[in-house]
TIFIKE-537012 format. One record per residue (C-alpha): x, y, z; residue in one letter. Coordinates in steps of 0.02 Angstrom, whole numbers. Example, Ala and Ser with C-alpha at 12.3 -4.5 7.8 and 13.67 -1.06 7.14 Angstrom:
// TIFIKE-537012
<doke <615 -225 390> A>
<doke <684 -53 357> S>
This chain:
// TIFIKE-537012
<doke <-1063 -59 -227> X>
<doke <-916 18 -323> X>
<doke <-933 187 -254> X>
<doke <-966 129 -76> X>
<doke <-829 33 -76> X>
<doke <-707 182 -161> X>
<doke <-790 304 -30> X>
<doke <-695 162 125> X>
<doke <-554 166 46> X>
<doke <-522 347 4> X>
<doke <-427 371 210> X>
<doke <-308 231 162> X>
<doke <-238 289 -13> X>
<doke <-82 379 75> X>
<doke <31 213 117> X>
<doke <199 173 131> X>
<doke <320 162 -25> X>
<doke <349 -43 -47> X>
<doke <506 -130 1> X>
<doke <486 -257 -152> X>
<doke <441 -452 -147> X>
<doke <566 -560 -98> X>
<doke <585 -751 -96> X>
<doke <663 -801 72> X>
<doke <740 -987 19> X>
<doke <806 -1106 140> X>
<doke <966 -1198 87> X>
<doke <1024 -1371 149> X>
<doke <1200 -1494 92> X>
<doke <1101 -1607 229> X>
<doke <1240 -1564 364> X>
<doke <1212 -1362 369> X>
<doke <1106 -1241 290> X>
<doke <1085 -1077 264> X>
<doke <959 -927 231> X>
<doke <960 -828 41> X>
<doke <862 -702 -40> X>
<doke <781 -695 -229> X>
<doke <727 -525 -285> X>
<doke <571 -590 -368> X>
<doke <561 -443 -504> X>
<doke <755 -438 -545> X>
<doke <821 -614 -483> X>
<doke <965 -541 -393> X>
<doke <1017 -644 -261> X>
<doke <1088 -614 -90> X>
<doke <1155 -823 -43> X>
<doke <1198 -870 114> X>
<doke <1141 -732 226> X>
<doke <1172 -841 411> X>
<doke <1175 -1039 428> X>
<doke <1042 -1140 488> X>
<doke <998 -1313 532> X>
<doke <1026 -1448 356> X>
<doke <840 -1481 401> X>
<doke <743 -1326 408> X>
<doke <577 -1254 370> X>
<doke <546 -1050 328> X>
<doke <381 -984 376> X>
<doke <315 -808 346> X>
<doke <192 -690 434> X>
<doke <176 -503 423> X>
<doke <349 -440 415> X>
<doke <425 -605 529> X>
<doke <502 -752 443> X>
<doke <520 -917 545> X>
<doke <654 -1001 525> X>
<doke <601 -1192 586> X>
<doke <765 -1297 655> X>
<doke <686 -1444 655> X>
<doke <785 -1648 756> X>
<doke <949 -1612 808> X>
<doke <929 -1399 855> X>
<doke <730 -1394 887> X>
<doke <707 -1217 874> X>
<doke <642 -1052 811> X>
<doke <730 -911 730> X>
<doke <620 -771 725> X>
<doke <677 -635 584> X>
<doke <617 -465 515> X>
<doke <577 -443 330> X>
<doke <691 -272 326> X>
<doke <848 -360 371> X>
<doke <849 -541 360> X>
<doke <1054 -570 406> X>
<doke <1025 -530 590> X>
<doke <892 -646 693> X>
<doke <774 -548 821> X>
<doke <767 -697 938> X>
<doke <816 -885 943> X>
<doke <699 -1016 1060> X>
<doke <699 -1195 1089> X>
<doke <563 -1309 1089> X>
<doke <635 -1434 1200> X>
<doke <772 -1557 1173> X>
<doke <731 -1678 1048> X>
<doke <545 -1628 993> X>
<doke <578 -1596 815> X>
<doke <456 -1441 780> X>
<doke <382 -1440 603> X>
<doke <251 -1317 574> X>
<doke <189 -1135 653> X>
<doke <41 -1057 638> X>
<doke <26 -901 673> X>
<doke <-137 -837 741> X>
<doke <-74 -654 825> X>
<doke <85 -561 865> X>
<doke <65 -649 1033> X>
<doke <19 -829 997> X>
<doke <54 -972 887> X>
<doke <43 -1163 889> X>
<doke <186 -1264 846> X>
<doke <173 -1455 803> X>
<doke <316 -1561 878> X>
<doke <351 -1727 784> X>
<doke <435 -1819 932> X>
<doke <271 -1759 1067> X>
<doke <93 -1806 1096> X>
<doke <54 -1649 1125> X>
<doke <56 -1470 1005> X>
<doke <151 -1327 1092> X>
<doke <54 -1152 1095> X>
<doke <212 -1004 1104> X>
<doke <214 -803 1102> X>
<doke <287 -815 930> X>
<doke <384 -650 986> X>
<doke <470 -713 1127> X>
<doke <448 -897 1128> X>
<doke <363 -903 1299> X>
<doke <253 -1032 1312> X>
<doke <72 -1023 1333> X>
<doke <36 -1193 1366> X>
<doke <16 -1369 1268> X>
<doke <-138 -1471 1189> X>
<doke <-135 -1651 1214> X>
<doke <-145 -1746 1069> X>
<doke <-113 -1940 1123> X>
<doke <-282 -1992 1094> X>
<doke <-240 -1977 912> X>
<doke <-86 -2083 925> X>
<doke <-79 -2238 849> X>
<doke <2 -2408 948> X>
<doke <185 -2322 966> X>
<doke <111 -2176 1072> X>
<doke <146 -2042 956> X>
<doke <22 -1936 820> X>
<doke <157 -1890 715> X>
<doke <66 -1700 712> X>
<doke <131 -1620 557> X>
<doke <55 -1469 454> X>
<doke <-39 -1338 533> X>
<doke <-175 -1219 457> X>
<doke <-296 -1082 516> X>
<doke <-469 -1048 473> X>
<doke <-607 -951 556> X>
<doke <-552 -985 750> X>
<doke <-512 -1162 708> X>
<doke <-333 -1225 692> X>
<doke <-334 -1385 603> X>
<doke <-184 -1523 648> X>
<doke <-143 -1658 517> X>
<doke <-106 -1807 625> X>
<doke <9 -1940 501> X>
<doke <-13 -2068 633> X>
<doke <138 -2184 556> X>
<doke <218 -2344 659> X>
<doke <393 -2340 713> X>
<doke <406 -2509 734> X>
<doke <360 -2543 580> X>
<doke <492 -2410 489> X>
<doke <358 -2262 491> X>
<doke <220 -2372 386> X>
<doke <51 -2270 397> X>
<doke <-59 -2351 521> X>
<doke <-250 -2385 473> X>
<doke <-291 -2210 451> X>
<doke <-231 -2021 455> X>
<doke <-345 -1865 526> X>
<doke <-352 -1690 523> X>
<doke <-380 -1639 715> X>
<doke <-495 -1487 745> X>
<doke <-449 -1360 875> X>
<doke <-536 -1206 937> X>
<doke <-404 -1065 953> X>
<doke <-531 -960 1075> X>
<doke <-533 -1097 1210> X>
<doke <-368 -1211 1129> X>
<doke <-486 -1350 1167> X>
<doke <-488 -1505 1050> X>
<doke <-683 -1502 938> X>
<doke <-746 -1671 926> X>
<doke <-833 -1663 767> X>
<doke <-937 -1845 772> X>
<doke <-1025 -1827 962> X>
<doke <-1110 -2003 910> X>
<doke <-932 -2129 913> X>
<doke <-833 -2135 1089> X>
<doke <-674 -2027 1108> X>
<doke <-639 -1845 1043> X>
<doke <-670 -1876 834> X>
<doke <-568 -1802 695> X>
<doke <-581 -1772 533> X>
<doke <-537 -1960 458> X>
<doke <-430 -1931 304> X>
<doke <-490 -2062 153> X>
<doke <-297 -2086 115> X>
<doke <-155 -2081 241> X>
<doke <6 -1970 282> X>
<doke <-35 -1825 226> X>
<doke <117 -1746 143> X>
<doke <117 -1594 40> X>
<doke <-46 -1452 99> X>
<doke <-88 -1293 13> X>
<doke <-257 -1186 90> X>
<doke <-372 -1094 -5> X>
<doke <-488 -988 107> X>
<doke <-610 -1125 164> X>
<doke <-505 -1285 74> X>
<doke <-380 -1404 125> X>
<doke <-279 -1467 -13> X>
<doke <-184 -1609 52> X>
<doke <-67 -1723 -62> X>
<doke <-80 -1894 45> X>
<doke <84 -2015 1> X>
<doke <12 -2163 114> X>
<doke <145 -2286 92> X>
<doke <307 -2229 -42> X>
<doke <300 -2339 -187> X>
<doke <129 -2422 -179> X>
<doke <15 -2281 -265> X>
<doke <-118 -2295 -136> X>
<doke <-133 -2102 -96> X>
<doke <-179 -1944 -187> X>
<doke <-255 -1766 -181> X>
<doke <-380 -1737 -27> X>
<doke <-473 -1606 -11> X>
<doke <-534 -1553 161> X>
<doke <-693 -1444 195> X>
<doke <-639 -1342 320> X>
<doke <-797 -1241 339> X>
<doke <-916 -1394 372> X>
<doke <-753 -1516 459> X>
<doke <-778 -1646 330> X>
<doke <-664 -1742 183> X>
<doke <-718 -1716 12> X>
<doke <-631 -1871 -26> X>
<doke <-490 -1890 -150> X>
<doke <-509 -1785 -301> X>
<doke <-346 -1869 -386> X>
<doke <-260 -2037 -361> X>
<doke <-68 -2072 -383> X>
<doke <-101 -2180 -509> X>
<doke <-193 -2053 -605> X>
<doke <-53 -1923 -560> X>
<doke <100 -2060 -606> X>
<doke <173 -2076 -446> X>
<doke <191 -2034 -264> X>
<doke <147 -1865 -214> X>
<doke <238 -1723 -136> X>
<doke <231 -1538 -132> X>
<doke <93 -1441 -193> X>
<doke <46 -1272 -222> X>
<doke <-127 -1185 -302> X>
<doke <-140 -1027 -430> X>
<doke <-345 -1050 -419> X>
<doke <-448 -1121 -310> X>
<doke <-464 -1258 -429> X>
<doke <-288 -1291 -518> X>
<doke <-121 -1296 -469> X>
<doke <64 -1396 -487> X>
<doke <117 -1533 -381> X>
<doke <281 -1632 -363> X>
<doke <290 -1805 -420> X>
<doke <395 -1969 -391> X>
<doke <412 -2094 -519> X>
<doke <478 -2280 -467> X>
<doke <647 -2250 -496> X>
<doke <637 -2099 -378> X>
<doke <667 -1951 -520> X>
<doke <546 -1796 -466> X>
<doke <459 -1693 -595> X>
<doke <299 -1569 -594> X>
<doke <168 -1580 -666> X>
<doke <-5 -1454 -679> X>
<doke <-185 -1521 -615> X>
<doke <-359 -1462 -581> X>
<doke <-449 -1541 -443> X>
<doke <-616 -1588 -579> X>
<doke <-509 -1720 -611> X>
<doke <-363 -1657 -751> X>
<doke <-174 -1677 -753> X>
<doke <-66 -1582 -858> X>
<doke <93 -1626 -963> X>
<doke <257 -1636 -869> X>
<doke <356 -1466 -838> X>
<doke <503 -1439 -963> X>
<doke <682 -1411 -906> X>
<doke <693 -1485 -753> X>
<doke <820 -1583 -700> X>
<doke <727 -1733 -628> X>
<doke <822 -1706 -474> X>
<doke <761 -1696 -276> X>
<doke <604 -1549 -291> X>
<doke <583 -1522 -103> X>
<doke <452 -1363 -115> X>
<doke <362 -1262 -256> X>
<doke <262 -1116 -236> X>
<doke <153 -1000 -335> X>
<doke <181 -815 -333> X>
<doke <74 -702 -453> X>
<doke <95 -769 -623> X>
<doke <256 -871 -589> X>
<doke <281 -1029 -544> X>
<doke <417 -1064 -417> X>
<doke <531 -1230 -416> X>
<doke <659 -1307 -308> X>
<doke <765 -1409 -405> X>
<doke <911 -1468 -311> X>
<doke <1003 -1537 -489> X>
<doke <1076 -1730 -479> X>
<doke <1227 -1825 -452> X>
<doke <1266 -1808 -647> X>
<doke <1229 -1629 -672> X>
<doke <1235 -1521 -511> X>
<doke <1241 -1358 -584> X>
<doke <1062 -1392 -629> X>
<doke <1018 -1337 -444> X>
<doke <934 -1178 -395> X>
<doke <756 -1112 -412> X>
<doke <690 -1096 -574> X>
<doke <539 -994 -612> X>
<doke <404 -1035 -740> X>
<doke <263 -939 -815> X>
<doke <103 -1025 -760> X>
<doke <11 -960 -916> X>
<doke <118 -1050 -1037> X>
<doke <206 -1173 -921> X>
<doke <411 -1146 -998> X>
<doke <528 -1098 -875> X>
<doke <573 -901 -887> X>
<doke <719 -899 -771> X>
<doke <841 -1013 -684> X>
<doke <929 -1107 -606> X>
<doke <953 -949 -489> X>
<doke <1099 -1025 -387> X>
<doke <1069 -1005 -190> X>
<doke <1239 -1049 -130> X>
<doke <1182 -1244 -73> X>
<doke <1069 -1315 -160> X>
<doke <862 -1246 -91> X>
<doke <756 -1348 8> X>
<doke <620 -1215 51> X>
<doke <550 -1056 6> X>
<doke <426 -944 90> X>
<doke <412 -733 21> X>
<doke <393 -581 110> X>
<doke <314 -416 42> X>
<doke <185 -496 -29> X>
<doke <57 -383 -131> X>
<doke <-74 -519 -77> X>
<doke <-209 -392 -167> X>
<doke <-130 -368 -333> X>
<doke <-261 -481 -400> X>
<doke <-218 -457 -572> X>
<doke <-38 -489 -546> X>
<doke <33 -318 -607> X>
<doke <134 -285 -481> X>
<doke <20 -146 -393> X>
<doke <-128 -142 -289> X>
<doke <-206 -13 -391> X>
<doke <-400 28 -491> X>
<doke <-419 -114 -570> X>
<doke <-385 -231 -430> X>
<doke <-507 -142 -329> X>
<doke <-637 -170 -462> X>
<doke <-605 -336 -454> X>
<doke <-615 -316 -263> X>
<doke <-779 -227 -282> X>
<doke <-879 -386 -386> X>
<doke <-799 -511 -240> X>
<doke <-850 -415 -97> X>
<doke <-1001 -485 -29> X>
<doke <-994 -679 -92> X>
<doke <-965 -847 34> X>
<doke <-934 -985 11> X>
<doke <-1037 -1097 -116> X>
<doke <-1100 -951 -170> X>
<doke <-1093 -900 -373> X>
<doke <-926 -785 -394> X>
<doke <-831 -841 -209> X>
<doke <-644 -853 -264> X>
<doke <-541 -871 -106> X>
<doke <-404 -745 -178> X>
<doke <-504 -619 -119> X>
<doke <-559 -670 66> X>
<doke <-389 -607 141> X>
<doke <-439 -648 307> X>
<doke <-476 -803 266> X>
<doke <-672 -850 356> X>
<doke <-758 -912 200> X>
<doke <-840 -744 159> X>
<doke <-767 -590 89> X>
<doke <-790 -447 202> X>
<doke <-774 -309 302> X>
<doke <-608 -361 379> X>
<doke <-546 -417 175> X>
<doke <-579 -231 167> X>
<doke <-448 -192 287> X>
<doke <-322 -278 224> X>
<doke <-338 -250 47> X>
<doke <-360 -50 91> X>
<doke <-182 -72 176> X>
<doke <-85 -129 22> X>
<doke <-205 0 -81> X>
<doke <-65 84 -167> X>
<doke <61 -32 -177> X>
């Protein structure tokens, strides 16, 4: 298998020199924000590269970054990894519809969920043109809206977490939450339970589903339900056979309500927690079941997104009333868990963070795509999911196998 596989790659060994990983962090005081960069192998910083909505989101595919403007500028600022102080386009998503998530599917189409619709909007991610809507009222609960929040993409499937939460009852969860199932060759919704009346989702065993990581065929969902009861947890979310594994961890296992998460292994990763008297800290899991210690040296402040890269552990501490200078993202070392570097100011304090240049088949986390990550390459190739020796790391297209197309893309940062 080795030598097949080194025989394919042989015609993509001449590449391009790399432009370097970068962190792209979004920065919010709550009344503007602004874009800044974080060399992630020096730490250098370029801070406040344009301003931005105070409530943004930054999204990354190929070499565009997203910048989401979500209630009060709905709209998309479309960037290019090579220069990211001058926008390539700027779109609306209607007055008012407060956009939160894109998924990207192709250079010419995305879906975009709007908070304040019933429907998801499908755009040329390019140009912002629209390609048309899906309807998503049956989903709503008695106020008329879903609530359609986080977005994800998985073998011609786009899959819609619906929060379903009552505004006249101060955004309280209604009975239940759902993942909605879409297929992205028709945009038609997939009822997934022909037996009960109406188009069925995927019913959720917690509700309001918060903070979402994907690994190849998995869902990871942290699930707040309602802030301050402990009545959520970590979901997982089959995405393969459109069915809930159930909740693998409970708040009141985890100490508190949940927030962002992000995985290092199919299996383990950090997540954000909120005790009752509202200070944050993170904290390692595993999904059999096992949570960690408490991360060291950080602040206890507002942790609005984390995020894995490699071997380090990235973490958005915006610092508190008492100690502000404590703000900026701090890196840890997920092998030993101590913070390594930080707080790398970004100008205002960081609410979000999203990387570009991404050596997504430096498996081994050296920094280069080279031999040995191609061994490890080699002993994936082959394996699906459930079977002995899948690890989602390697299906870079992600279908629940890893194949032919995996090949592709790992030949293409070959080099690297």
């Amino acid at each position: 298998m080795h030598r097949f596989i080194l025989t394919m790659l042989l015609p993509f060994i001449a590449v391009s020199p790399s432009l370097g990983q970068r962190a792209i962090v979004a920065t919010t005081d709550f009344s503007t924000g602004s874009i800044s960069v974080v060399d992630t192998e020096t730490q250098a910083t370029s801070n406040d590269l344009f301003l931005i909505h105070g409530d943004a989101k930054v999204r990354t595919h190929g070499d565009r970054v997203y910048v989401i403007n979500r209630l009060g500028q709905d709209n998309i600022i479309v960037l290019s990894k090579d220069d990211l102080a001058t926008p390539i386009t700027q779109y609306s998503t209607g007055s008012g519809s407060n956009p939160h998530e894109i998924a990207v599917q192709s250079d010419d189409k995305a879906y975009v969920t709007l908070y304040e619709r019933d429907y998801l909007l499908i755009i040329n991610p390019a140009t912002g043109d629209s390609l048309g809507s899906i309807k998503l009222t049956e989903f709503a609960d008695a106020d008329g809206l879903p609530e359609a929040s986080q977005l994800v993409l998985f073998d011609d499937h786009l899959f819609v977490a619906i929060q379903r939460l009552n505004r006249d009852a101060f955004f309280a969860p209604a009975d239940y939450s759902l993942v909605a199932v879409i297929d992205t060759s028709t945009d038609s919704l997939v009822d997934i339970d022909s037996d009960k009346e109406g188009t069925q989702g995927i019913q959720l065993s917690t509700a309001q589903p918060f903070g979402h990581t994907q690994r190849g065929p998995k869902w990871i969902l942290a699930c707040v339900a309602s802030f301050g009861a402990q009545d959520g947890g970590i979901e997982v979310v089959d995405l393969s056979t459109f069915q809930t594994e159930g909740l693998m961890l409970s708040e009141t296992e985890l100490g508190g309500d949940v927030g962002p998460l992000t995985m290092w292994s199919d299996n383990e990763g950090y997540i954000v927690m909120t005790d009752e008297n509202f200070a944050n800290s993170v904290r390692p899991f595993s999904l059999d079941g096992t949570v960690g210690d408490v991360l060291p040296d950080h602040s206890g402040g507002y942790t609005p997104a984390i995020s894995v890269l490699g071997s380090n552990l990235y973490v958005l501490d915006r610092g508190t009333f008492s100690d502000p200078s404590s703000a900026g993202v701090k890196i840890y070392d997920r092998s030993s868990n101590t913070l390594t570097a930080g707080p790398i100011s970004t100008g205002l304090p960081p609410s979000d963070i999203a990387f570009v240049g991404v050596r997504r088949a430096d498996f081994d986390g050296d920094n280069d795509v080279d031999f040995d990550d191609f061994l490890r390459f080699s002993e994936a190739f082959g394996k699906t999911t459930g079977s002995n020796g899948y690890d989602s790391s390697f299906d870079l297209n992600p279908n629940g196998a890893v194949d032919f197309n995996d090949f592709l893309l790992f030949a293409e940062g070959f080099g690297n």
